[in-house]
N, CA, C and O atoms as a GROMACS GRO file, in nm:
protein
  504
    1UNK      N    1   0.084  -0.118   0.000
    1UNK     CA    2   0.000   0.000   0.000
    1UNK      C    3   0.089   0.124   0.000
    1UNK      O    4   0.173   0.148   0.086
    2UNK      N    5   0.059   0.209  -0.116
    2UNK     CA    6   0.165   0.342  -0.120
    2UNK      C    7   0.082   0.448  -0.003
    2UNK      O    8  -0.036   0.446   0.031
    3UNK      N    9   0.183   0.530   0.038
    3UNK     CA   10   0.155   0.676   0.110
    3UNK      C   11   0.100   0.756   0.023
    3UNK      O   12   0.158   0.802  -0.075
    4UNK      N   13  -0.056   0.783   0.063
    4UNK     CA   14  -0.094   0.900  -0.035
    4UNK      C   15   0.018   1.043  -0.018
    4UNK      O   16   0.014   1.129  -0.105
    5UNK      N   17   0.084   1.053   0.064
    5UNK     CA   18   0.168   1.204   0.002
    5UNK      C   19   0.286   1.189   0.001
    5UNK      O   20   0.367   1.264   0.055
    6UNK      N   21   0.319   1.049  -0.086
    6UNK     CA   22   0.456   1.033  -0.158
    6UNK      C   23   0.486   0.987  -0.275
    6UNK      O   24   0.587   0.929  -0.316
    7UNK      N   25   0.335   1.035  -0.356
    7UNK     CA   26   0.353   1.038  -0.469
    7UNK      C   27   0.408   1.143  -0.551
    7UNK      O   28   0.400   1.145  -0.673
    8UNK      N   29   0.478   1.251  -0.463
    8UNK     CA   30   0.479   1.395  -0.572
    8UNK      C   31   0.620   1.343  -0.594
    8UNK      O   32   0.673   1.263  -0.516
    9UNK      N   33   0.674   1.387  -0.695
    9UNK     CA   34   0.791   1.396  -0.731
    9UNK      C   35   0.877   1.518  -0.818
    9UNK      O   36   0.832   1.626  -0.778
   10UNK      N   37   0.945   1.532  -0.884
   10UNK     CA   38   1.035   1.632  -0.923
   10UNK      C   39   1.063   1.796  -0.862
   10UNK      O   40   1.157   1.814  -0.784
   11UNK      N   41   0.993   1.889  -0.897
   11UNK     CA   42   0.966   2.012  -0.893
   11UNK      C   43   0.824   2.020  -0.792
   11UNK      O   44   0.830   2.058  -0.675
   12UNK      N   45   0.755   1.996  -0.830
   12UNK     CA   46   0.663   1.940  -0.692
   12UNK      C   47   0.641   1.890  -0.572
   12UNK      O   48   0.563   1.930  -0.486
   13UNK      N   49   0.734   1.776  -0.570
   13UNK     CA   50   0.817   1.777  -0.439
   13UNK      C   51   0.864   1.872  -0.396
   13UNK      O   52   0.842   1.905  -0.280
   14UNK      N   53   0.960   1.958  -0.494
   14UNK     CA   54   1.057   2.002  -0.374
   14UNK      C   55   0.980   2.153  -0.377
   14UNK      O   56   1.056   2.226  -0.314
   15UNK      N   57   0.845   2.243  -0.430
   15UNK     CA   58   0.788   2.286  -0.384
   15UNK      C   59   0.707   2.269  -0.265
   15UNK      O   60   0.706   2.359  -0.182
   16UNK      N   61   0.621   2.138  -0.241
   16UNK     CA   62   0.572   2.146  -0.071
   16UNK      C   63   0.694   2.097  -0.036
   16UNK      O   64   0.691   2.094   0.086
   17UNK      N   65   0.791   2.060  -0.070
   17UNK     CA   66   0.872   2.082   0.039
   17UNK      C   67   0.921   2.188   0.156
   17UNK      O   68   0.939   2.199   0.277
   18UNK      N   69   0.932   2.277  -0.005
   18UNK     CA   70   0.992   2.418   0.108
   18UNK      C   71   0.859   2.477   0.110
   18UNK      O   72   0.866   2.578   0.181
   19UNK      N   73   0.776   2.466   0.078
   19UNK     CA   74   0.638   2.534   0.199
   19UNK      C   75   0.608   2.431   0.306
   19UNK      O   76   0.518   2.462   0.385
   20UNK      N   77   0.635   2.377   0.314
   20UNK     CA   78   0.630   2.288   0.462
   20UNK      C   79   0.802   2.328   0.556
   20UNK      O   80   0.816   2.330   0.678
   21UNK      N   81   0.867   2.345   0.493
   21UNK     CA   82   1.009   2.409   0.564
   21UNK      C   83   0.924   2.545   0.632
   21UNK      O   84   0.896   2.559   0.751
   22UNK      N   85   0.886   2.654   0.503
   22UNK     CA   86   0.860   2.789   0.568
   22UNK      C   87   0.764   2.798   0.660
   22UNK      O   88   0.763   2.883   0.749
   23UNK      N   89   0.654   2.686   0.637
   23UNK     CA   90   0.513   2.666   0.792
   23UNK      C   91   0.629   2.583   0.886
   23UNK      O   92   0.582   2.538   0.991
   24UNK      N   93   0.703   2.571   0.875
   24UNK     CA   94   0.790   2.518   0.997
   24UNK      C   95   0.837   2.626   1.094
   24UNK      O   96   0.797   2.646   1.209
   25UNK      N   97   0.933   2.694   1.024
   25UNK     CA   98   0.991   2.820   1.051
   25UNK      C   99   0.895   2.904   1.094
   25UNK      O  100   0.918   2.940   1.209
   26UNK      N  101   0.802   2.946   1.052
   26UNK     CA  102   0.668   3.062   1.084
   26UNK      C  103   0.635   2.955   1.211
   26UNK      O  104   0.657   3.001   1.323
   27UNK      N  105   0.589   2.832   1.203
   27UNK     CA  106   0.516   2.819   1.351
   27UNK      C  107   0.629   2.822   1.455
   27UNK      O  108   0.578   2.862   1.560
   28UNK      N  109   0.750   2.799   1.472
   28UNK     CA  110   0.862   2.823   1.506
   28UNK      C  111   0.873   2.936   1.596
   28UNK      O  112   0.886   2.959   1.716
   29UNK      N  113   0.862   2.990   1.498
   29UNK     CA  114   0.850   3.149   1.528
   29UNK      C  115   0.734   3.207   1.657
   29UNK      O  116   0.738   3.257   1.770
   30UNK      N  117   0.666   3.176   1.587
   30UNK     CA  118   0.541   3.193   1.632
   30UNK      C  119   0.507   3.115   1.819
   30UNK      O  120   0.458   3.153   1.925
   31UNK      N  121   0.560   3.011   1.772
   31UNK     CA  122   0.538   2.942   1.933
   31UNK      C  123   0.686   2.897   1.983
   31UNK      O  124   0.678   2.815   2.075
   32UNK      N  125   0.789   2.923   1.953
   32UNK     CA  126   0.878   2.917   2.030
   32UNK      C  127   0.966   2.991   2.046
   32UNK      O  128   1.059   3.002   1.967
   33UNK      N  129   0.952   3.075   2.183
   33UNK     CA  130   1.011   3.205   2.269
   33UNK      C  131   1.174   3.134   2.265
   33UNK      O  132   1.265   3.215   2.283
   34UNK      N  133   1.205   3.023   2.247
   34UNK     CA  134   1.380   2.988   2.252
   34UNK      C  135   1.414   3.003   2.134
   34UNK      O  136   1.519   3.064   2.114
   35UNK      N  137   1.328   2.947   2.007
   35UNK     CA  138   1.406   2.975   1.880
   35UNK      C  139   1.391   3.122   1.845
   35UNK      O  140   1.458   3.168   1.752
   36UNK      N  141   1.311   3.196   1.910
   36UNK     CA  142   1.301   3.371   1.846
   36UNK      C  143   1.442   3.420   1.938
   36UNK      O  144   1.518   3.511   1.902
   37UNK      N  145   1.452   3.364   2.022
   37UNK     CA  146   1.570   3.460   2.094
   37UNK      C  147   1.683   3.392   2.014
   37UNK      O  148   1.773   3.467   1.975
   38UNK      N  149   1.689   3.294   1.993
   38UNK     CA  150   1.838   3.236   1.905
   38UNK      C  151   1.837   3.262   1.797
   38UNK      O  152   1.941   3.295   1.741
   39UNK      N  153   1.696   3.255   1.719
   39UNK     CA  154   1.743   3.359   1.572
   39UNK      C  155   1.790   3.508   1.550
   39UNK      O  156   1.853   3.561   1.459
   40UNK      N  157   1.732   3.558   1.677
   40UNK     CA  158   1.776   3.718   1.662
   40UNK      C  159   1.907   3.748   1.717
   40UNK      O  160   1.959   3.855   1.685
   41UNK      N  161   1.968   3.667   1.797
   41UNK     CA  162   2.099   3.693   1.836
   41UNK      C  163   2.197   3.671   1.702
   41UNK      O  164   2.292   3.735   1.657
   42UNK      N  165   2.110   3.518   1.653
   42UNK     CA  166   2.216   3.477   1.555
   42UNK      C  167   2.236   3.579   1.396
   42UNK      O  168   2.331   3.590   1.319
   43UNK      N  169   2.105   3.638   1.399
   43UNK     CA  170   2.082   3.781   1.273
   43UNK      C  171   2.185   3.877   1.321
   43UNK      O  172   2.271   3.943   1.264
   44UNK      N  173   2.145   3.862   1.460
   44UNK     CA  174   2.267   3.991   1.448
   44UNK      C  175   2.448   3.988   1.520
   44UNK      O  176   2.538   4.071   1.528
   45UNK      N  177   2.430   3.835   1.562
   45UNK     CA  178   2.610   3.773   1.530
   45UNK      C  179   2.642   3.774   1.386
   45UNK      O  180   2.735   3.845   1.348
   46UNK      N  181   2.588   3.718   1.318
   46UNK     CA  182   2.610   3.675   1.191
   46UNK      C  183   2.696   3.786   1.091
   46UNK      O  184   2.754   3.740   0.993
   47UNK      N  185   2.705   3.967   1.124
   47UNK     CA  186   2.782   4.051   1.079
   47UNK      C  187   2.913   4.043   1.160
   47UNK      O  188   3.016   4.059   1.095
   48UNK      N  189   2.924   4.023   1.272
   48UNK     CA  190   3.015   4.014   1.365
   48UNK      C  191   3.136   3.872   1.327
   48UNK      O  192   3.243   3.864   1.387
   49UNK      N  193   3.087   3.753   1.202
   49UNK     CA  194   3.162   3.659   1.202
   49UNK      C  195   3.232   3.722   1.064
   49UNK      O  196   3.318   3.648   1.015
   50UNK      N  197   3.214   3.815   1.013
   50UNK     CA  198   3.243   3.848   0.898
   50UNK      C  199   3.393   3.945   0.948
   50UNK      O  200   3.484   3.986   0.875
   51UNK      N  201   3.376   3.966   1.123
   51UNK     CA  202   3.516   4.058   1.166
   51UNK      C  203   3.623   3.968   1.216
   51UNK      O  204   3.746   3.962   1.219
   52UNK      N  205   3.497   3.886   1.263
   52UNK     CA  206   3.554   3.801   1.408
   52UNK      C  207   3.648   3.684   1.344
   52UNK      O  208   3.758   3.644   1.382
   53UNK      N  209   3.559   3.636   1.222
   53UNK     CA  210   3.678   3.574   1.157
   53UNK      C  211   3.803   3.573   1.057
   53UNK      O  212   3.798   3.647   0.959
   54UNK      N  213   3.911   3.495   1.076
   54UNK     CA  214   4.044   3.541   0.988
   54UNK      C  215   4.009   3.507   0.860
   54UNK      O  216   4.019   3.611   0.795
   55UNK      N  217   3.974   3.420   0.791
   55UNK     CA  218   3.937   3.354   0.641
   55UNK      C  219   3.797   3.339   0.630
   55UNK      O  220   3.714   3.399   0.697
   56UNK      N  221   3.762   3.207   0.488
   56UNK     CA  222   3.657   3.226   0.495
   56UNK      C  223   3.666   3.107   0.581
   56UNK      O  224   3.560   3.103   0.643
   57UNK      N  225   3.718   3.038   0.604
   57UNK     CA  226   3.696   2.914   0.690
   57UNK      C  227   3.614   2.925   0.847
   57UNK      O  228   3.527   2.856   0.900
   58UNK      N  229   3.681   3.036   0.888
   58UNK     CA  230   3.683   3.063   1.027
   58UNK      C  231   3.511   3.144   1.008
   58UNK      O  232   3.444   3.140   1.111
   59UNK      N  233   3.466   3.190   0.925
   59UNK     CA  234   3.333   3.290   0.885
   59UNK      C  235   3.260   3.189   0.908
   59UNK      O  236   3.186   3.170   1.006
   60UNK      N  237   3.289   3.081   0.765
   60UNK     CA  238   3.202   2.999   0.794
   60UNK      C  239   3.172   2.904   0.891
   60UNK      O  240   3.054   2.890   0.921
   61UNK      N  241   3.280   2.817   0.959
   61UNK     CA  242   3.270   2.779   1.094
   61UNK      C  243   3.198   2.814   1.206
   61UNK      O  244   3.152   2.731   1.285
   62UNK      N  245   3.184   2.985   1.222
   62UNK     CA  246   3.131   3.034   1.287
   62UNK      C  247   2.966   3.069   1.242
   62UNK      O  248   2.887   3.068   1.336
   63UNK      N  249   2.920   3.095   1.129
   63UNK     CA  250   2.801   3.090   1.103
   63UNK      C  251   2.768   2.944   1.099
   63UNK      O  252   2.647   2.920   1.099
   64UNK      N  253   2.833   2.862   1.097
   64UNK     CA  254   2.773   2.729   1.121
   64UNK      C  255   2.727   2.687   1.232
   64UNK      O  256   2.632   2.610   1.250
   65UNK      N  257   2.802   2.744   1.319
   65UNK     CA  258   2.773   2.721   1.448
   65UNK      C  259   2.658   2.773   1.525
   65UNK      O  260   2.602   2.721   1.621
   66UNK      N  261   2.630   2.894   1.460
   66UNK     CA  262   2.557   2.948   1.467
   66UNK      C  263   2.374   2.876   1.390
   66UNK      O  264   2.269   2.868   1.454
   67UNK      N  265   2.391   2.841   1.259
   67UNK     CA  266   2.289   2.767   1.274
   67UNK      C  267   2.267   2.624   1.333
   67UNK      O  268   2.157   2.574   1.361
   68UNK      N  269   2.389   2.567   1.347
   68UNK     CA  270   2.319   2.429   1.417
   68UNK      C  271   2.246   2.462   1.548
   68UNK      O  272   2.181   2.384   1.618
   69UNK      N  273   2.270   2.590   1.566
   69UNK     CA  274   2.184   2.612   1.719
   69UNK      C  275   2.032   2.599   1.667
   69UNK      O  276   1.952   2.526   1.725
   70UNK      N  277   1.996   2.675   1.555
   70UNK     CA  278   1.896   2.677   1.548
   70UNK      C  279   1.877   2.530   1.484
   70UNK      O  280   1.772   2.482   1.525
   71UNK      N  281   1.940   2.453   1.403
   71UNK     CA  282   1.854   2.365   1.400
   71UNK      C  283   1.850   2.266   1.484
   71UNK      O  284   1.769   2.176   1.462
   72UNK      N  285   1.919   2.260   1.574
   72UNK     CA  286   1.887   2.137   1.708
   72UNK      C  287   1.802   2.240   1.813
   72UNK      O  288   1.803   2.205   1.931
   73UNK      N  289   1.750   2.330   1.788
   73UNK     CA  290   1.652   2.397   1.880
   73UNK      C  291   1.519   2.365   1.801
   73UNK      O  292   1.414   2.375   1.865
   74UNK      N  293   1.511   2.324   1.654
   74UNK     CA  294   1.398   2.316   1.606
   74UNK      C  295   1.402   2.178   1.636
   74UNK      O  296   1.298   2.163   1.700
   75UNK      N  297   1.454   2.077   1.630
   75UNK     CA  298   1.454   1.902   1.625
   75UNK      C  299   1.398   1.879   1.770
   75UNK      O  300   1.330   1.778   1.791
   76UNK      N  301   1.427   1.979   1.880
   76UNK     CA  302   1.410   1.979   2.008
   76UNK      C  303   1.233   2.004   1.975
   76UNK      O  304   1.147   1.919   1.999
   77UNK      N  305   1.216   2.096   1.935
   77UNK     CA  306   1.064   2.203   1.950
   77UNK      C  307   0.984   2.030   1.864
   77UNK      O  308   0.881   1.977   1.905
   78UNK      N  309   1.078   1.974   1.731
   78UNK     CA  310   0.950   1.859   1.722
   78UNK      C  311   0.952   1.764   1.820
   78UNK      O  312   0.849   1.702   1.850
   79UNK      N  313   1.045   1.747   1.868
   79UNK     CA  314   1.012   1.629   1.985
   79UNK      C  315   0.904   1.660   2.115
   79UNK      O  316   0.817   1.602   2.179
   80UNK      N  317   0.988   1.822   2.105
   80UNK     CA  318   0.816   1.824   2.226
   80UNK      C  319   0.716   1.817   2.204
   80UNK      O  320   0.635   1.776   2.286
   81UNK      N  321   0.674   1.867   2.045
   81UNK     CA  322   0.538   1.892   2.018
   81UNK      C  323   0.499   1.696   2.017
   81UNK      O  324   0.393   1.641   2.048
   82UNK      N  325   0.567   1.663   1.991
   82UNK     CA  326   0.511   1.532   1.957
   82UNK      C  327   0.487   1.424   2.054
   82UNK      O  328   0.406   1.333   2.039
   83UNK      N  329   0.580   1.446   2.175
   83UNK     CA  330   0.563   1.404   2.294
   83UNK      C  331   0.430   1.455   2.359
   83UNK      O  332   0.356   1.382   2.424
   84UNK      N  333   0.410   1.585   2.336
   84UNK     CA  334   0.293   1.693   2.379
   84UNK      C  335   0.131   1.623   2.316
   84UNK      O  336   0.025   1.633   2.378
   85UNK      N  337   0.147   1.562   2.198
   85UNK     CA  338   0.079   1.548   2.056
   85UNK      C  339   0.030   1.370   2.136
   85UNK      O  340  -0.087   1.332   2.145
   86UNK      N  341   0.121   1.308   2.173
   86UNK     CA  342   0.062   1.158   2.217
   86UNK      C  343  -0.025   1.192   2.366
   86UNK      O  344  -0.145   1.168   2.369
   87UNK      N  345   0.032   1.238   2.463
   87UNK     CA  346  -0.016   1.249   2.554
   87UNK      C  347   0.046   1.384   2.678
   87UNK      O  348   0.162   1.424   2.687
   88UNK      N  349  -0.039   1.417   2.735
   88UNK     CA  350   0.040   1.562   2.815
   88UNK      C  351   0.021   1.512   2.981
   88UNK      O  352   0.057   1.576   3.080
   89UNK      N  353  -0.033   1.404   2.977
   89UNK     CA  354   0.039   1.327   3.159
   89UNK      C  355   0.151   1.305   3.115
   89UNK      O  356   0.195   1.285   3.002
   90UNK      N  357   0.214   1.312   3.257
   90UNK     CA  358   0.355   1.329   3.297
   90UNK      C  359   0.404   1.190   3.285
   90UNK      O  360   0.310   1.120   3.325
   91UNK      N  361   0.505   1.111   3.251
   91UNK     CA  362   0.511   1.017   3.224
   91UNK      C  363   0.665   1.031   3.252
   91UNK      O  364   0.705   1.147   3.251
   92UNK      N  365   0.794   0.898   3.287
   92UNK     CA  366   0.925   0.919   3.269
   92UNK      C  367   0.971   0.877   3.136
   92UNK      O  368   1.092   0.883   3.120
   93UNK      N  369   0.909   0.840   3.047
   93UNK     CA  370   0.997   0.835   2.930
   93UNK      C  371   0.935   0.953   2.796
   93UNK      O  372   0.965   0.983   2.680
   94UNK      N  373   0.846   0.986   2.889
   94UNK     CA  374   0.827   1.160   2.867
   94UNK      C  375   0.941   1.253   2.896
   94UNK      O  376   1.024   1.287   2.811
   95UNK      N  377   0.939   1.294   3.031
   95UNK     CA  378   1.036   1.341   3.045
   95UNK      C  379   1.202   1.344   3.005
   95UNK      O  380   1.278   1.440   3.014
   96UNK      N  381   1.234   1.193   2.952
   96UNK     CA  382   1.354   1.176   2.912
   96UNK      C  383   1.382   1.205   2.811
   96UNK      O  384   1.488   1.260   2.782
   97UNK      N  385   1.269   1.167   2.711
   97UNK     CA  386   1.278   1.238   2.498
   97UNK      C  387   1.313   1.395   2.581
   97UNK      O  388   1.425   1.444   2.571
   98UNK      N  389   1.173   1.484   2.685
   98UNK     CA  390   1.226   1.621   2.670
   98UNK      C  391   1.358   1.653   2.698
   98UNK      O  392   1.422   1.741   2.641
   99UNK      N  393   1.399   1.579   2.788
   99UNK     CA  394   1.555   1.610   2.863
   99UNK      C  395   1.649   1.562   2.787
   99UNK      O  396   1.758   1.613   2.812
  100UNK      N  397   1.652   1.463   2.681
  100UNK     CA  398   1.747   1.464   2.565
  100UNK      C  399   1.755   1.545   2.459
  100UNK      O  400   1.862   1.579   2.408
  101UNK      N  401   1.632   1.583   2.416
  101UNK     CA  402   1.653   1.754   2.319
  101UNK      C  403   1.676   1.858   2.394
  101UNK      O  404   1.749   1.945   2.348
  102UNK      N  405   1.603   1.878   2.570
  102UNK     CA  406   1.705   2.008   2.628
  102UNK      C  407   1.849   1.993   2.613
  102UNK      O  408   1.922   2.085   2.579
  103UNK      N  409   1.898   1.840   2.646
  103UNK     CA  410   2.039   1.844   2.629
  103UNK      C  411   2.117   1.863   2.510
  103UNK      O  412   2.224   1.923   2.519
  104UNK      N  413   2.073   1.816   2.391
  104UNK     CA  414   2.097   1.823   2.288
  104UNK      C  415   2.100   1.991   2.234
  104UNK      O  416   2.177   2.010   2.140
  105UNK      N  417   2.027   2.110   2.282
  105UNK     CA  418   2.028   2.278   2.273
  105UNK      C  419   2.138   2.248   2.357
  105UNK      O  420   2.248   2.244   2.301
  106UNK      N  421   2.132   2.227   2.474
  106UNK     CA  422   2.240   2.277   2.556
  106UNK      C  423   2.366   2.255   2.496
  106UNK      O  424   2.424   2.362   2.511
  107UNK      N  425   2.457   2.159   2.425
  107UNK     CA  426   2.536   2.087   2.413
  107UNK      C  427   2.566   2.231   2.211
  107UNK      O  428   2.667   2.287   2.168
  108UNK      N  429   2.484   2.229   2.182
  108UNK     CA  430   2.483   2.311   2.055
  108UNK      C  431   2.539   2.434   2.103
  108UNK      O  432   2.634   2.494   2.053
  109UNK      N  433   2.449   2.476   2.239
  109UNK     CA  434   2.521   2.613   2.276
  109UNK      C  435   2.636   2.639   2.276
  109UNK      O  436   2.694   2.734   2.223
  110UNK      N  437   2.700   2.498   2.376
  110UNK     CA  438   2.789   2.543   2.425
  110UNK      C  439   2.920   2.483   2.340
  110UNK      O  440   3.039   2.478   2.374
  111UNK      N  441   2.848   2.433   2.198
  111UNK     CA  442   2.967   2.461   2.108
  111UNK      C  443   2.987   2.586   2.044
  111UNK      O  444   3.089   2.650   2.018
  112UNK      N  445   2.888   2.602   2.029
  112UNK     CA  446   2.876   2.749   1.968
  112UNK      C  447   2.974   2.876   2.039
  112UNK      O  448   3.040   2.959   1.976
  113UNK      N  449   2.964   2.868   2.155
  113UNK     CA  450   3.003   2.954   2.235
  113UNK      C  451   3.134   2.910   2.264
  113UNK      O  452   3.201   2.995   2.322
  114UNK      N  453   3.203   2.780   2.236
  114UNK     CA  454   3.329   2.761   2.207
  114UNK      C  455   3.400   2.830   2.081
  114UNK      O  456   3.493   2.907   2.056
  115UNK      N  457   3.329   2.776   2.035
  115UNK     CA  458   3.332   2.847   1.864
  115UNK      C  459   3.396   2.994   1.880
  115UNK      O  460   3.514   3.028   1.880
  116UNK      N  461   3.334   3.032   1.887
  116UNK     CA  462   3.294   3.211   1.903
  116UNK      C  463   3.386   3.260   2.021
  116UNK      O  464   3.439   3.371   2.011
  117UNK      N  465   3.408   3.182   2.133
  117UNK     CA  466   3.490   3.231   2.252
  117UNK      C  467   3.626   3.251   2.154
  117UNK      O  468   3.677   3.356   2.114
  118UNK      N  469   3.666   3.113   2.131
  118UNK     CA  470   3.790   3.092   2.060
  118UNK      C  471   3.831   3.208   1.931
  118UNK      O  472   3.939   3.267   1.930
  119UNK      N  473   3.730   3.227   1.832
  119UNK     CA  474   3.758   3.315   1.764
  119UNK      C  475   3.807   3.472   1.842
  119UNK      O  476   3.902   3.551   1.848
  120UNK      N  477   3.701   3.455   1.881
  120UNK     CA  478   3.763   3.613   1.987
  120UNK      C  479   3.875   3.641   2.052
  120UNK      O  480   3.935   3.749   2.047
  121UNK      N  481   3.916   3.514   2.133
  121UNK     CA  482   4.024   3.489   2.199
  121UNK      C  483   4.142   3.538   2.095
  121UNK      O  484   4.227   3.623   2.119
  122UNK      N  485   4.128   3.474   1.991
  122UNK     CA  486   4.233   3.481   1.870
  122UNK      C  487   4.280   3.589   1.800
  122UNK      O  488   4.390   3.608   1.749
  123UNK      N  489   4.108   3.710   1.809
  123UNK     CA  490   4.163   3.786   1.705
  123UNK      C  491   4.179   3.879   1.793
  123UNK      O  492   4.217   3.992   1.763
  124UNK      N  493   4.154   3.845   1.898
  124UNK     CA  494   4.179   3.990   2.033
  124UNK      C  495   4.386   3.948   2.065
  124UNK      O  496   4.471   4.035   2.084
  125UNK      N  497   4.397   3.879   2.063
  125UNK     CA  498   4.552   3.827   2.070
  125UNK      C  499   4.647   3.979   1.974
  125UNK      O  500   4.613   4.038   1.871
  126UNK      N  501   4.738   3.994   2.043
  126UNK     CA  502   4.851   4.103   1.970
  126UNK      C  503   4.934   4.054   1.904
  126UNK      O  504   5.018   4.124   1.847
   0.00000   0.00000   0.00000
């Protein structure tokens, strides 16, 4: 038995694709107060990697880092909704999916902020 919505293919596909990306991003937006604060920091780091870094290596490294935040903050936001989506009693292997995508942001941060420490460290150096 085929999936009725995996029949599209070519150019069609990859149109609902990216309108299902951009209703991602908009509800995103929209309902999650962690990814609005990490996109707007990261809009406005994102001129700052263009100083902060020596090549393009180091630019891009650093804007990379910068989005994997956001996208392990969105992989996080589907696991809750979906944990949220089966049932909203409290359960422990509830709690553990949430506490492995909190950890999983946390762990993004704080590469990120390695990232970015280090660059600074470097270009602040005499």
């Amino acid at each position: 038995m085929s999936h009725p919505h995996k029949g599209r293919t070519g150019l069609i596909r990859i149109a609902y694709a990216a309108r299902h990306s951009a209703d991602g991003l908009a509800a995103a937006w929209r309902h999650e107060s962690a990814f609005r604060q990490e996109l707007v920091l990261a809009l406005l780091m994102l001129p700052a990697a263009w100083w902060l870094g020596r090549d393009w290596t180091e630019r891009l490294l650093l804007m990379a880092a910068l989005c994997l935040v956001l996208i392990v903050e969105l992989l996080n936001s589907g696991i809750e909704a979906v944990v949220d989506r089966v049932s909203l009693e409290l359960h422990p292997l509830s709690k553990r999916a949430k506490d492995y995508g909190s950890a999983a942001v946390m762990l993004s941060l704080l590469l990120c902020g390695g990232a970015w420490g280090s660059a600074l460290w470097q270009r602040l150096q005499p």
